[in-house]
Each structure stands twice: as structure tokens, then as C-alpha cells.
N, C-alpha and C positions, 0 to 999 in steps of 0.2 A: 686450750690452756695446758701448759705441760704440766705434770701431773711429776716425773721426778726428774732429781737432780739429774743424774743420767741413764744409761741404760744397765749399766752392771748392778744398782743398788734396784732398779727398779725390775729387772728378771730377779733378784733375791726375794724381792718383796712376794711379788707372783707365786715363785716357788715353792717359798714359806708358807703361805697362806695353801696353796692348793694343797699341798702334803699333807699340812697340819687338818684341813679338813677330811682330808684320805682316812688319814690316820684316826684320827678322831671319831670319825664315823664305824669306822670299823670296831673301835674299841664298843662304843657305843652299842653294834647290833650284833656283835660276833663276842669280842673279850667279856665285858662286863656279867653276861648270862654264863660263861665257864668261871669267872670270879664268884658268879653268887653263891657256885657250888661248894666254893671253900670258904667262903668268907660271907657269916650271916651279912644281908642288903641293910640296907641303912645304920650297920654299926657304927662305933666310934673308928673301930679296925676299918673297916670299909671306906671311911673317910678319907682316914689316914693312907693307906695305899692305893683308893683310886685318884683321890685328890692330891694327897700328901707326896705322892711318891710320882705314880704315872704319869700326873698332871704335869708336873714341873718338872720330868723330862723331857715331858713331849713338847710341852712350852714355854717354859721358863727358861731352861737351858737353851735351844736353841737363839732365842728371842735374845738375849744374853751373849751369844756367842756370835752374831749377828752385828749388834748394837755397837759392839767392840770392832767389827772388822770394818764398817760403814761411818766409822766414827766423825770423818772428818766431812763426809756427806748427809749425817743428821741436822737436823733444822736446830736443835739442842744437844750441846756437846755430851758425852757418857760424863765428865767429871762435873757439870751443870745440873742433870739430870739425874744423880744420884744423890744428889746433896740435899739436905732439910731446910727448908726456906728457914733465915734468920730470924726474922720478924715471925713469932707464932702468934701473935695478937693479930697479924691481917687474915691468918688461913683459919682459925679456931672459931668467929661467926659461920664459916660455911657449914660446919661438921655441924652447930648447932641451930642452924636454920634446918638440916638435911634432920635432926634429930625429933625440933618442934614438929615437921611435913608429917613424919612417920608416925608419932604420935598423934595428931590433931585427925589424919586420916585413921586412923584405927580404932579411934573415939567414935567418929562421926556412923563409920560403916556398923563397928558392932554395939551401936549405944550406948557406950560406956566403957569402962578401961579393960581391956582383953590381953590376958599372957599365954604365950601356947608354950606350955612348958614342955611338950614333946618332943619340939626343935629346938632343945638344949645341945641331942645331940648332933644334929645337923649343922649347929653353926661351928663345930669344927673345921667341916668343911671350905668355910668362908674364910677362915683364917690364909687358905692357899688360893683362894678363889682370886679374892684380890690380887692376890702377888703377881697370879698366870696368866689370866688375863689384860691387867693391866699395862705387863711386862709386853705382850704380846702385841696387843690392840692402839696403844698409846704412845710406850717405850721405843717400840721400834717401826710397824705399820703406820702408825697416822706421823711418828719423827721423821722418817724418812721422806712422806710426800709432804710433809709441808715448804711454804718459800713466801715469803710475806707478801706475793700479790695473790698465792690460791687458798688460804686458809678458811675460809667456808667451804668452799669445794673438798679440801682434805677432810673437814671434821665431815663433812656428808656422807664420802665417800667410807670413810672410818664406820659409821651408824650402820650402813648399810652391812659392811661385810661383820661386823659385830652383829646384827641381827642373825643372819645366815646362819653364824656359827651353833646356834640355838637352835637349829631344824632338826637335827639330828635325835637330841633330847626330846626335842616337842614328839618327834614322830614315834621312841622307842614310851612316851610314857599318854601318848593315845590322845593328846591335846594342840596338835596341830593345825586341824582347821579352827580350833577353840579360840587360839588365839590371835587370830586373822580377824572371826565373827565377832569378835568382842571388842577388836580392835585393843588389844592386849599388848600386840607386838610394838605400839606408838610408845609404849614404858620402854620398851628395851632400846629405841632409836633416841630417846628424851636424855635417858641414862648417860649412852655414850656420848651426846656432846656436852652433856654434864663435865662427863669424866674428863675427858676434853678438850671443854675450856677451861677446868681445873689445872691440868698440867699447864697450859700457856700462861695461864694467870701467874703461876705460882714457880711454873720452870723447873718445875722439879717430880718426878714419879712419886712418889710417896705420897703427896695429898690424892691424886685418884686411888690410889690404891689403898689408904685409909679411907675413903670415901666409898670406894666401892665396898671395902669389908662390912664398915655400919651398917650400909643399906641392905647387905643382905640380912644382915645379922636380926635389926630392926624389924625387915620384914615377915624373915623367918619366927620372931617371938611375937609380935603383935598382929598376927592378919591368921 
């Protein structure tokens, strides 16, 4: 099954993705421990610059710059795919099916209605979380390889390398086999073709990446 349009969008894709894990990773077990030295961990500041700022250099920007030069070999054009669906009565059940799940599960697990008001300030972070990710994963990786005869293959292939990106984090915060034994990690593959088939549904980035922000957000205050 060809997997992309040609060969120039699909070494960018490679490229993109293997740096950005390079990079990434690095930040992760080398940058972030000389940031904590200047910048109290879990601040609002901390957010802000390792999210706020770094993130969406490392990802957003290039994902972005990308997106633009591969324009006319994306599966969804950039001026398609920046645009807010017309109709917000078909995209606005989803936010609120995704909002009853979060709730109804956070009921169930702590018997009753639970707010962790300590990741008030965490969900700063989610505010860019969405954007980078999205941008990254969705915008330009899973646009690039789609073609309307491999799109379960694309969205698979998307899960997978969106899982990955999360080893890094699992490994610097010590829950790495954790989430294998729990089988933890089948969230984070469920997610992505969430996000996904949001974007195909809907043709547009902006509902995953409102999508994606709630759930962290949700998750972060109720669990």
C-alpha cells in the first residue's frame, strides 16, 4: 500500500518526525532538569516556556512551515484546513459527548464528583498542548499520508507514531512499564484516532485540537 504521495513529502515526513523525536527527547532528559534550575517545575512560568514557547517552536512552527511548502500534496488543502466548520451544530455533540465520558468516568472511579483543583495550574499547559500536537500529528503527519484508498492504514500508522512520542515523558517521570502493565498506553492510541477522525469528519484542525485541549483539561481537573 503506498503510504505517500511521493517521495519528497514522504522523506519530509521521516525527517520531521525523527528530529522532532531527537529533539524532543533531549529536551526531555538533558534541557528540562537545567530549566528546573531557573524556573520553579510545575509553575504557571514553566508552562508557559516549556509549553508555551519551546513547544511551539519545536512543533508548531516547523509542522506549520511544512504544511505550507507540501500544500498542494496534502490530502486537505492549508486554506481547508484552517478554516472553522460552518455548521457548529454538527461539531458541538462531539465536544459534548467527549465532556458527559469525562465526567460520567470520574463519577464512577471516585464515587462521586471529584475536582483536583491543583491542576488548575497545569491546564495552562493544554492550552498549547492542543495546538502542537495537533498541528504536528494530524495537520501535517496523518495530511500528508492520507489518499482515500489507505485511510485506516494512515489513522494506524498516526496512533502508533503519536504513542512513541510519549516514551520519553513516561521514561523521565518513572511510569513507563506502568503504562504498558496497565495497559494505559491503548488511551493514548484510542485518542489519536479520535483526533483523527475528527479532523476527516469535520475538514478542519481546529475541532481536534479543541478536542484535544478538553480532554486534557477534563482529565487533569476530574481524575
Amino acid at each position: 500500500m503506498k503510504v505517500f504521495k511521493n517521495q519528497k513529502i514522504g522523506t519530509a515526513c521521516i525527517l520531521f518526525y525523527v528530529i522532532l523525536y531527537l529533539v524532543w527527547s533531549l529536551k526531555a532528559f538533558i534541557l528540562n532538569p537545567v530549566l528546573s534550575q531557573v524556573i520553579e517545575k510545575d509553575s504557571a512560568l514553566w508552562y508557559l516556556v516549556s509549553d508555551g514557547i519551546i513547544k511551539n517552536l519545536c512543533w508548531t512552527l516547523p509542522a506549520v512551515l511544512l504544511i505550507r511548502k507540501f500544500d498542494d500534496d496534502l490530502f486537505i488543502r492549508k486554506q481547508e484546513l484552517f478554516q472553522f466548520p460552518k455548521e457548529w451544530k454538527e461539531y458541538l455533540p462531539v465536544f459534548g459527548y467527549e465532556i458527559v465520558y469525562c465526567i460520567l468516568y470520574s463519577v464512577i472511579s471516585h464515587h462521586g464528583f471529584y475536582f483536583n483543583s491543583d491542576g488548575l495550574t497545569e491546564c495552562l499547559a493544554y492550552v498549547f498542548v492542543g495546538i502542537t500536537e495537533e498541528f504536528v500529528f494530524r495537520a501535517f503527519l496523518l495530511n500528508a499520508t492520507l489518499t482515500e484508498q489507505n485511510q485506516k492504514f494512515a489513522v494506524g500508522i498516526n496512533a502508533v507514531l503519536f504513542l512513541c512520542i510519549h516514551f520519553p515523558s513516561w521514561i523521565i517521570h518513572g511510569n513507563f512499564i506502568a503504562n504498558f502493565a496497565s495497559f494505559g498506553f491503548i488511551s493514548i492510541i484510542l485518542l489519536s484516532i479520535f483526533f483523527s477522525w475528527s479532523m476527516l469528519k469535520f475538514r478542519s484542525i481546529w475541532i481536534p485540537v479543541g478536542l484535544h485541549m478538553l480532554w486534557d483539561v477534563l482529565v487533569t481537573l476530574l481524575n
